[in-house]
TIVOGU-586425 format. One record per residue (C-alpha): residue number from 0; y, x, z. Coordinates in nm, 2 decimals. Layout:
<sites>
- NUM,Y,X,Z .
...
</sites>
This chain:
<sites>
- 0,0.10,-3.41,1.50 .
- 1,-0.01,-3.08,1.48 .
- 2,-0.21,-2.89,1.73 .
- 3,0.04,-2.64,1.98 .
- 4,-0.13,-2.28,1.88 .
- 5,-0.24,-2.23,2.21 .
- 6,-0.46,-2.49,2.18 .
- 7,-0.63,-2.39,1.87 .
- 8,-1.01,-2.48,1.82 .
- 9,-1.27,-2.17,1.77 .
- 10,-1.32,-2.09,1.40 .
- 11,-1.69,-2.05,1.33 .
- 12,-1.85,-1.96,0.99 .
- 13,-1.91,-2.27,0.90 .
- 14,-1.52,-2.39,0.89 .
- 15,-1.45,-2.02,0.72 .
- 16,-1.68,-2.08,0.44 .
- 17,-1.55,-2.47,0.35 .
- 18,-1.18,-2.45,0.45 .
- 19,-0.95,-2.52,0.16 .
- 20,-0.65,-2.37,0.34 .
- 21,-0.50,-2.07,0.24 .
- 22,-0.48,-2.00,0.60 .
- 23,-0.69,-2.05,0.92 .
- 24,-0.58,-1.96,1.28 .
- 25,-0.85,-1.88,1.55 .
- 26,-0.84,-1.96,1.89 .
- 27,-0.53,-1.77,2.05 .
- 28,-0.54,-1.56,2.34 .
- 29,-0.16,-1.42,2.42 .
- 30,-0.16,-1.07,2.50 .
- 31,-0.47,-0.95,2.33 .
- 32,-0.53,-0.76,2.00 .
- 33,-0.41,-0.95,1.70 .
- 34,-0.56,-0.87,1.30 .
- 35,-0.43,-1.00,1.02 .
- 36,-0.69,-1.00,0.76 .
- 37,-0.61,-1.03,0.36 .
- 38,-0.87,-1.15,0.15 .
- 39,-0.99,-1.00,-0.18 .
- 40,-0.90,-1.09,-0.54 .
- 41,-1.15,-1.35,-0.71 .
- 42,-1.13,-1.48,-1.06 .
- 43,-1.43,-1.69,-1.07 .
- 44,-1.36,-1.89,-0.77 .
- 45,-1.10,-1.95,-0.47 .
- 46,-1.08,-1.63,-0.29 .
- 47,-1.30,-1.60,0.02 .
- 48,-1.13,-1.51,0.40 .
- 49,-1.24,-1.16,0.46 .
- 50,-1.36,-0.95,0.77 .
- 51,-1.42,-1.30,0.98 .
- 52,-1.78,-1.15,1.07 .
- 53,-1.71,-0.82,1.12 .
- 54,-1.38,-0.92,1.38 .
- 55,-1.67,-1.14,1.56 .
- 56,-1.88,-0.81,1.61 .
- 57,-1.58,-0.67,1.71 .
- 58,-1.55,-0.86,2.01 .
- 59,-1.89,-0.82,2.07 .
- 60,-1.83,-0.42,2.08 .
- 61,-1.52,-0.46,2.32 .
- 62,-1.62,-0.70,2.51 .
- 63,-1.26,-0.86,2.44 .
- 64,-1.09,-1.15,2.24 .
- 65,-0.96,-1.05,1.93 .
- 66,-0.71,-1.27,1.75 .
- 67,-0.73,-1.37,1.42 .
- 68,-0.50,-1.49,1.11 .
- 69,-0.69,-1.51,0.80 .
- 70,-0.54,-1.56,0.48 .
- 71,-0.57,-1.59,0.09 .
- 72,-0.41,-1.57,-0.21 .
- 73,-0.54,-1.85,-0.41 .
- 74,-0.36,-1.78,-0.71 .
- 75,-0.47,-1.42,-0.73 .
- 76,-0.11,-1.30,-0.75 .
- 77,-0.16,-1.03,-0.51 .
- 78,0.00,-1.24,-0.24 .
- 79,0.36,-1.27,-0.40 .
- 80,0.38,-1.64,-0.49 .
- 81,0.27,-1.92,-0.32 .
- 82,0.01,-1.87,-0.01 .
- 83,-0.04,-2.24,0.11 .
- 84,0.12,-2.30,0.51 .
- 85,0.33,-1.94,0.47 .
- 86,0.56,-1.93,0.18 .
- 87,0.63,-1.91,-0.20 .
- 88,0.70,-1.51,-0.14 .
- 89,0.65,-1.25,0.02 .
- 90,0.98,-1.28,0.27 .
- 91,0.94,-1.60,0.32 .
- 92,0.55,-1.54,0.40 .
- 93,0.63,-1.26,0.59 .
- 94,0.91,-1.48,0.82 .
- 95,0.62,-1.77,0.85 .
- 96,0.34,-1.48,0.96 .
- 97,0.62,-1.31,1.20 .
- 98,0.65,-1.70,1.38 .
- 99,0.30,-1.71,1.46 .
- 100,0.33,-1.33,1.57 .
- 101,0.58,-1.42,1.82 .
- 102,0.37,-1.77,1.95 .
- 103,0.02,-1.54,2.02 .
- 104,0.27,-1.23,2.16 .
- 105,-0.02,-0.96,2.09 .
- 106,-0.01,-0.62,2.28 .
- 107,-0.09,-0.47,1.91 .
- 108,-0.10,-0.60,1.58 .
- 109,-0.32,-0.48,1.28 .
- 110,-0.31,-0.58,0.89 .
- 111,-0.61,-0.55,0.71 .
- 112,-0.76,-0.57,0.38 .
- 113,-0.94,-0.43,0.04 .
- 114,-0.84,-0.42,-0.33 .
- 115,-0.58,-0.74,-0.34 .
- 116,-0.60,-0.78,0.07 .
- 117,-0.54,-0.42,0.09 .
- 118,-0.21,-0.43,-0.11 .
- 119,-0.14,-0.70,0.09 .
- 120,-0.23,-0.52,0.41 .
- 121,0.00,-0.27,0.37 .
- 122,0.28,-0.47,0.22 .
- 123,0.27,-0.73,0.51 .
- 124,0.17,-0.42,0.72 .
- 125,0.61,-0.28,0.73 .
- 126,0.69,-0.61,0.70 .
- 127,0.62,-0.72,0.98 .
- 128,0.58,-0.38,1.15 .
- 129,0.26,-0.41,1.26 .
- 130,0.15,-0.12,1.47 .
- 131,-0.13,-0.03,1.27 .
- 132,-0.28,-0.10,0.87 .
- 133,-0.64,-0.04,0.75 .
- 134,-0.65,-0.06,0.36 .
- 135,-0.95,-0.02,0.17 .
- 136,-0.92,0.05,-0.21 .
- 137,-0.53,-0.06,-0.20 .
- 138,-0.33,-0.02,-0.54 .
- 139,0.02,0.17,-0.49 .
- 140,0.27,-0.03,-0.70 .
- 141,0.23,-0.33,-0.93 .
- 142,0.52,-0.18,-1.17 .
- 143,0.35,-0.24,-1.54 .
- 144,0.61,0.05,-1.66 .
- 145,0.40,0.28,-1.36 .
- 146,0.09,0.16,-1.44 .
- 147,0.09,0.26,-1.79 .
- 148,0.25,0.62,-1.72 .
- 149,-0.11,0.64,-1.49 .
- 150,-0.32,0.48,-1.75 .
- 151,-0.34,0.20,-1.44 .
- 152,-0.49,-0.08,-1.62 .
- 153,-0.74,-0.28,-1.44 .
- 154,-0.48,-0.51,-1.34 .
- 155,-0.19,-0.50,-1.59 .
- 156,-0.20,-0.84,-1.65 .
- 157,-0.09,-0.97,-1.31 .
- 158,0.18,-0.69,-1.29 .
- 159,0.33,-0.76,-1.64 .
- 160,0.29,-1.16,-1.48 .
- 161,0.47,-1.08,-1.21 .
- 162,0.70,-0.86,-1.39 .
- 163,0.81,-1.13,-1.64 .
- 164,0.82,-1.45,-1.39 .
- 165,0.93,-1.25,-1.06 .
- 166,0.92,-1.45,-0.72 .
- 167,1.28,-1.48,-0.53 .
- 168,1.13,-1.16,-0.31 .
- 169,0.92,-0.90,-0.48 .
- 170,0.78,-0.56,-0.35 .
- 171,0.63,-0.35,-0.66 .
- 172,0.64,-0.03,-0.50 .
- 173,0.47,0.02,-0.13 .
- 174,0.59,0.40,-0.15 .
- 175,0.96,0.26,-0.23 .
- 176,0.90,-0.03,0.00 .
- 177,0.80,0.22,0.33 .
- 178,1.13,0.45,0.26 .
- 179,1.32,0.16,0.33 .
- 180,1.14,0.07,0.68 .
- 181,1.30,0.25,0.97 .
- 182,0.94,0.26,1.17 .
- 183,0.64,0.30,0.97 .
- 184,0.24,0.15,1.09 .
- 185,0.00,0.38,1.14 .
- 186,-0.20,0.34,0.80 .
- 187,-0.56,0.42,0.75 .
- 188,-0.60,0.43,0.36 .
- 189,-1.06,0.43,0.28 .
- 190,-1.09,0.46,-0.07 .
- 191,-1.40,0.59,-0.30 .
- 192,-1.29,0.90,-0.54 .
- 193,-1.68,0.84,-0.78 .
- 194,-1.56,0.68,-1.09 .
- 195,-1.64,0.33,-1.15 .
- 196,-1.69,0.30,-1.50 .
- 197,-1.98,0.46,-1.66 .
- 198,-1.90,0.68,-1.92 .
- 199,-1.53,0.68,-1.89 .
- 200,-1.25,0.93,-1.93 .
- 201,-1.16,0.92,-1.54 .
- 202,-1.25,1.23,-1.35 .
- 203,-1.17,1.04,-1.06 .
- 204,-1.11,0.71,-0.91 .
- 205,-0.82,0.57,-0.96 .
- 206,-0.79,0.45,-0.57 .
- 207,-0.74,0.86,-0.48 .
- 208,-0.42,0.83,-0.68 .
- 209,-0.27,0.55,-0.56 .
- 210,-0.41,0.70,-0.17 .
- 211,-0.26,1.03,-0.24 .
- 212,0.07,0.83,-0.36 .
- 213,0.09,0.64,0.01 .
- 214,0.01,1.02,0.21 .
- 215,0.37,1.10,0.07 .
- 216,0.50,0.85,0.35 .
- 217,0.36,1.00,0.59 .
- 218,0.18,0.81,0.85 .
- 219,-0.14,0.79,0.69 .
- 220,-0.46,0.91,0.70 .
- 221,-0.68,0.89,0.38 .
- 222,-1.06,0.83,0.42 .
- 223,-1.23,0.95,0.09 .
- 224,-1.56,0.87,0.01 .
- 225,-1.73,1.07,-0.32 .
- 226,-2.00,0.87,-0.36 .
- 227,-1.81,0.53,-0.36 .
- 228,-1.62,0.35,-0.64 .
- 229,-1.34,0.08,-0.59 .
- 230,-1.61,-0.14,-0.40 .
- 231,-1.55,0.10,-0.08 .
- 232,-1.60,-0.20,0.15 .
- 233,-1.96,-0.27,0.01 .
- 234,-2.06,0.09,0.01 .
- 235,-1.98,0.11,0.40 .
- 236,-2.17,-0.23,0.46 .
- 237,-2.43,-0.08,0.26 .
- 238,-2.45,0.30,0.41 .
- 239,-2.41,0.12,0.75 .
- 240,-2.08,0.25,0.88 .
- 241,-1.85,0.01,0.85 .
- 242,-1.91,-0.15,1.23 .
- 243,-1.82,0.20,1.34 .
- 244,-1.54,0.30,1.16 .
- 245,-1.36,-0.06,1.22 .
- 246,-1.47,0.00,1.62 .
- 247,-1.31,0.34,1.58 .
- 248,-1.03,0.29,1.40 .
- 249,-0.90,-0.06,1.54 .
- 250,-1.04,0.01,1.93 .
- 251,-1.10,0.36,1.94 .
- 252,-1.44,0.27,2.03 .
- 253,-1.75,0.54,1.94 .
- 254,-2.01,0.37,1.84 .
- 255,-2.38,0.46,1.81 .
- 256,-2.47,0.56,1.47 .
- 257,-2.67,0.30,1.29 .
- 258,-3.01,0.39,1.19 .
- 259,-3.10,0.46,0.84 .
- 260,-3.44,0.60,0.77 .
- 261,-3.49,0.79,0.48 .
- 262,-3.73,0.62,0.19 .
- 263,-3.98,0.86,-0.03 .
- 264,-3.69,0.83,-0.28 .
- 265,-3.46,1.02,-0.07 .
- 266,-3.74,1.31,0.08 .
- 267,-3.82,1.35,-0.31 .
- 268,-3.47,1.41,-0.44 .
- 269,-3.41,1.67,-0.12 .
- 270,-3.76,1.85,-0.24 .
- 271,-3.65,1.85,-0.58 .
- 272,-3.30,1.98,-0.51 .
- 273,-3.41,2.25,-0.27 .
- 274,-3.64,2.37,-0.52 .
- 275,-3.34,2.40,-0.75 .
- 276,-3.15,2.61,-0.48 .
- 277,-2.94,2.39,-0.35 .
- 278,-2.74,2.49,-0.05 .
- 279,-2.93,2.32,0.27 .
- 280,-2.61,2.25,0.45 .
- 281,-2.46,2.07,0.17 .
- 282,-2.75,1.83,0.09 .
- 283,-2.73,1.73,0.48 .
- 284,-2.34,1.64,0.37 .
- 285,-2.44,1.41,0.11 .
- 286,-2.69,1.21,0.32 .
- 287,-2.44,1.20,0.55 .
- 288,-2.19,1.05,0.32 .
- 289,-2.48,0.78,0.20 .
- 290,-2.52,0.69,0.58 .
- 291,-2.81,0.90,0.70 .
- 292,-2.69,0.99,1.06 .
- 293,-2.69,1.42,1.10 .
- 294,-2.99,1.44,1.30 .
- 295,-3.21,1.27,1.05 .
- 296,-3.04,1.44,0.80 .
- 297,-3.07,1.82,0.94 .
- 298,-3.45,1.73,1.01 .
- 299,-3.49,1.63,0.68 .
- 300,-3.38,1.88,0.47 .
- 301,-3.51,2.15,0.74 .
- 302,-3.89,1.98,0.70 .
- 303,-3.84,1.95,0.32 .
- 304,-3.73,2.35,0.34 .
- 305,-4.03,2.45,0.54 .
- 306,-4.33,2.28,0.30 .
</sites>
């Protein structure tokens, strides 16, 4: 018989890590905050839940239970086929999520995800009219005939799959998708505008494209990052901000910036670049945008100035 939601157990790590389910429920509290996080494309293995640790810290900031659906895409098919305990597409997904929405009755709900997830997130996101979407690295459309007019190829196979084979539902276009909705979420779109590929013939990141196609909504506010490629996630984990902006963004709680000291690395490359004349102001901008909080920043480059 299966377990009344209500009466749900407490995921912990351990039972994120080893689940084989393509989705786990947390322990429900009706009424609070509810995220819906969508995990990340993986080829080498089954795709890992996302954002379970950094919900937990969540609570932790707020001091308040926040609800959890996890979910995957085990067949890397950016969440249009079969996700196991939902559906076989995305409608009939979307009904199975909106049944558990009505069951935990949250004040607010919020879709979340990066690369795959973040397609997902924002698809899932006007399905289901969440209130809010956070998106990190999302793609715009899966439309193969798009994607080659934008020289959009990282993941023209599973387009032109999806393409040839199409589920019963099928949403290839999130810009065509949100002019049908007649209330849009409030979507927060983080995406790195450095190019990933070494020696390439982008000027850019692809991601600012697809961003810059999702503004056109409206509803949206982009969050570029110059010194990040697709992996925007992992340069926030890594420049220690992404505790803050989730806080901010998801609770509209300010949190205290994380400290980050500056190694001899860094002090060198700010003596080096003042002695090149580089504009003070815009070298504390770039430590900024690696992570360095403005204070240690402004001292730095105002003690590298002074020597």
């Amino acid at each position: 018989m299966a377990i009344p939601l209500n009466d749900l157990p407490a995921l912990d790590n351990r039972h994120v890590k080893t689940s084989t389910d393509d989705v786990l429920v947390d322990r429900v509290v009706p009424g609070e905050l509810l995220v819906i996080s969508f995990g990340f494309v993986s080829w080498d293995k089954r795709p890992d839940f996302d954002f379970y640790g950094r919900l937990k810290k969540l609570e932790q900031f707020s001091g308040r239970h926040v609800n959890k659906i996890l979910v995957r895409d085990s067949g890397n098919s950016w969440y249009h086929r079969t996700i196991g305990g939902l559906g076989t597409h995305p409608d009939e997904t979307a009904e199975s999520l909106r049944a558990l929405m009505r069951e935990i009755r949250p004040r607010k709900v919020v879709t979340i995800g990066q690369s795959m997830g973040a397609y997902a997130a924002l698809m899932y996101g006007m399905l289901l009219d969440a209130q809010q979407v956070i998106a990190f690295g999302p793609l715009s459309f899966l439309d193969p005939a798009q994607a080659l007019l934008y020289h959009e190829r990282r993941w023209l196979t599973v387009m032109r799959d999806l393409a040839t084979s199409p589920p019963p539902s099928r949403y290839d276009d999130l810009l065509a998708l949100g002019r049908t909705r007649a209330r849009l979420p409030e979507m927060h779109i983080l995406f790195g505008t450095k190019p990933d590929l070494e020696g390439g013939t982008e000027s850019v990141n692809l991601d600012a494209m697809h961003a810059h196609r999702l503004a056109a909504l409206g509803h949206c506010t982009l969050y570029p990052f110059p010194y990040s490629g697709h992996l925007v996630v992992q340069h926030l984990i890594d420049t220690k901000r992404i505790n803050a902006l989730l806080a901010k963004i998801i609770a509209g709680i300010t949190l205290e910036e994380e400290a980050r000291e500056l190694t001899p690395d860094w002090q060198d490359w700010i003596a080096e670049n003042l002695r090149l004349g580089a504009v003070p102001e815009e070298l504390v901008d770039i430590l900024q945008q690696h992570g360095f909080s403005r204070a240690i920043s402004l001292r730095a480059v105002a003690r590298d100035g002074a020597d």
